[in-house]
N, C-alpha and C positions, 0 to 999 in steps of 0.2 A: 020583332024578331030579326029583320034585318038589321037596325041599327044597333044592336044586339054583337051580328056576325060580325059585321065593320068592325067596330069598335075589337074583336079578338083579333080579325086578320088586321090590322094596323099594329096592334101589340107585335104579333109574331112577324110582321117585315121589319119593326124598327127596330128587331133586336141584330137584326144584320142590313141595316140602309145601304151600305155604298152595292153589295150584292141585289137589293132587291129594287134598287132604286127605278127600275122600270116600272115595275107593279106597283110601288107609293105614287110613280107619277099618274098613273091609272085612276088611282083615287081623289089626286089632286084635282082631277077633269070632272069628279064625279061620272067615271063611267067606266067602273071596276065594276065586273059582274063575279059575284061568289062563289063557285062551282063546288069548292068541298070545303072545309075548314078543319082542322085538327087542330089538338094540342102543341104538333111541331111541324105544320104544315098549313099552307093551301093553294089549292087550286083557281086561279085567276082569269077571266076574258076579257079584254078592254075592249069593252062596246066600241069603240071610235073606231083599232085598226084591226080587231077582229085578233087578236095576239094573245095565245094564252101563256098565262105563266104559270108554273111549275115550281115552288119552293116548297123546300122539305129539308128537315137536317136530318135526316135517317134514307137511307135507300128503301125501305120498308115501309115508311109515311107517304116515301114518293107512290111506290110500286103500288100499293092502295088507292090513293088518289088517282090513278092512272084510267081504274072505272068508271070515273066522271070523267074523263076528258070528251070532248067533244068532236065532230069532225072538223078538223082545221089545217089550213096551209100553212101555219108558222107556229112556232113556240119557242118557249126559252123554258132551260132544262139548268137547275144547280148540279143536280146529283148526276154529274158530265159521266161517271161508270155507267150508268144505263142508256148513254148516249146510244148504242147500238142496240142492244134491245127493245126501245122505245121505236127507233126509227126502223126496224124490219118489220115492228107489230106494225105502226098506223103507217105504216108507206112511205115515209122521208125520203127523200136523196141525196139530200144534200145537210153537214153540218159545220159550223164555224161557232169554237170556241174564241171569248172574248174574256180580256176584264174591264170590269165598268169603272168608268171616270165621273167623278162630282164634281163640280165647281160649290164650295161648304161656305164661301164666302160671299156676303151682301156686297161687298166693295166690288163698282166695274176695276175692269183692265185696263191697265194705259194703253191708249191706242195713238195711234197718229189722224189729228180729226179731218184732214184732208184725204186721207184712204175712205173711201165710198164702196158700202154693199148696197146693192139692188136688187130686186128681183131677175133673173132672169127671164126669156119670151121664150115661144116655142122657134121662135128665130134663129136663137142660140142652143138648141136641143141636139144637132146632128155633133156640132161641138162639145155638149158636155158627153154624150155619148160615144162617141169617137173615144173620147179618156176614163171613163166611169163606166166597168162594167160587173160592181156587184151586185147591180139590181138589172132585173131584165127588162128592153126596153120598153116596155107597155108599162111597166110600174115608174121607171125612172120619166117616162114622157108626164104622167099624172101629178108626179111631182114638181116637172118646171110650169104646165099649165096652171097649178094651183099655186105657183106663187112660194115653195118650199125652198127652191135654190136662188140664193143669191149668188152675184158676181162681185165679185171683188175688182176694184177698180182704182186704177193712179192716173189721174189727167181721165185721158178719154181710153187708155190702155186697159185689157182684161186680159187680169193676168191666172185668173181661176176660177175656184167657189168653193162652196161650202152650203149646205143643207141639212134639213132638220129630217129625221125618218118618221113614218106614219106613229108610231108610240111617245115622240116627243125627243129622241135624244137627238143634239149634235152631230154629225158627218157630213159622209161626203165629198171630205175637202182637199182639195187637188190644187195645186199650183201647177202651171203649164211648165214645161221641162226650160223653155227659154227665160222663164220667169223666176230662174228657184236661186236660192240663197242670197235673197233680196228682205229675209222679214216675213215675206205676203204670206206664211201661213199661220205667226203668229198673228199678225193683223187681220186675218179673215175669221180666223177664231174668237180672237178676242171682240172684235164687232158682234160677231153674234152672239158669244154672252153675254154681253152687254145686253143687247136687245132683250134676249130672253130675260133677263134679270130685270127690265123696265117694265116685263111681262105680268114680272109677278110670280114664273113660273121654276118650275124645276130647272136645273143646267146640266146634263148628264151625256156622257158618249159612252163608246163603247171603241176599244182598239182591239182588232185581230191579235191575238196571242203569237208573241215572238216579231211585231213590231217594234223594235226597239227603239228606232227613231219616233214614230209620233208617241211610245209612251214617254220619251226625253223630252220632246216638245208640250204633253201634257202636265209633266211635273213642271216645267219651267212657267209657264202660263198661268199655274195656282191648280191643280187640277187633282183632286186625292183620287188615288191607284186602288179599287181592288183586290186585296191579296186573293182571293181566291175566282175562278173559274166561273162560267156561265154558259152554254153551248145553246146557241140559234139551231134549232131543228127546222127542215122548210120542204118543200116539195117544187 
């Protein structure tokens, strides 16, 4: 029965990948849980960050599926019109629309092989926090402990980072204000999809809607745009 439901909810994500590309990556980990499934929908939880997703091509597939949701601190929402009625039912506070970026290509990025990412320490935490505050600092600390944010580095200089979010995509990535229009954010990018791509794994971000420069930066780097909307619901 389950390989059953898989097999429908992978039809109905791949019929729009670059929008649903979180919830494929869900599956790619084997740790996509089923919650509803419909003919033009489903209802997704990725065991890993606890992250439900929300696809539906009708407000009315969504607005059903809404039964099954679960109690949760985050989700992602296509059908961005119900952004506010979703978020005064289950309690949200907070929402940020996005459109998602792919990297569609096996080929890495030219990089420069003397530019070095490393992990960052909790040494370097008060710094990345100082600059990086859309994650609050108990979630952003779990991510440089666990080894999520790299530093990007020339010589023995750090000049930023970049980090992966708990579902898999891209971000993050900051260059320090005395370090910018030097390259370092294409190089910090293109490092880690590299990485990622030596993974095996998905390559996917996500840009704040009405970023115009890092989606400029993402088109330049190989990075396909999707046309349409995605809204993070979160508490």
């Amino acid at each position: 029965m389950y390989q059953e439901m898989r097999e429908r909810a992978l039809r109905f994500l791949n019929e729009k990948p670059l929008l649903r590309v979180a919830a494929l990556a869900a599956f790619d980990r084997e740790g996509a849980e089923i919650l509803d499934i419909k003919e033009d929908g489903a209802l997704l939880r990725d065991a890993q960050s606890g992250i439900v997703f929300l696809c539906a091509d009708s407000d009315e597939t969504a607005e059903a599926m809404l039964f099954s949701l679960p109690d949760c601190d985050i989700m992602t929402n296509e059908r961005t019109a119900l952004d506010g009625p979703i978020s005064a039912r289950y309690g949200f506070t907070w929402r940020t629309p996005v459109n998602n970026t792919v990297y569609e290509s096996d080929v890495p990025v030219p990089v420069d092989p003397g530019f070095i990412l490393r992990p960052l320490t909790m040494d370097e935490y008060p710094l990345v926090r100082e600059h990086y505050q859309l994650l609050d600092g108990e979630g952003l600390a779990e991510h440089v402990a666990r080894g999520d944010i790299m530093g990007g580095y020339t010589g023995d200089d750090l000049v930023g980072f970049i980090g992966r979010h708990d579902e898999g995509s891209l971000g993050m990535l900051y260059v320090f204000p005395w370090q910018r229009r030097k390259g370092y954010a294409w190089q910090m990018e293109g490092h880690m999809i590299n990485r990622v791509l030596a993974l095996g794994e998905r390559v996917f971000g996500q840009v704040i809607l009405g970023n115009e420069s890092s989606l400029a930066l993402q088109r330049k780097i190989g990075m396909t745009i999707s046309e349409d909307a995605v809204s993070w619901l979160g508490r």
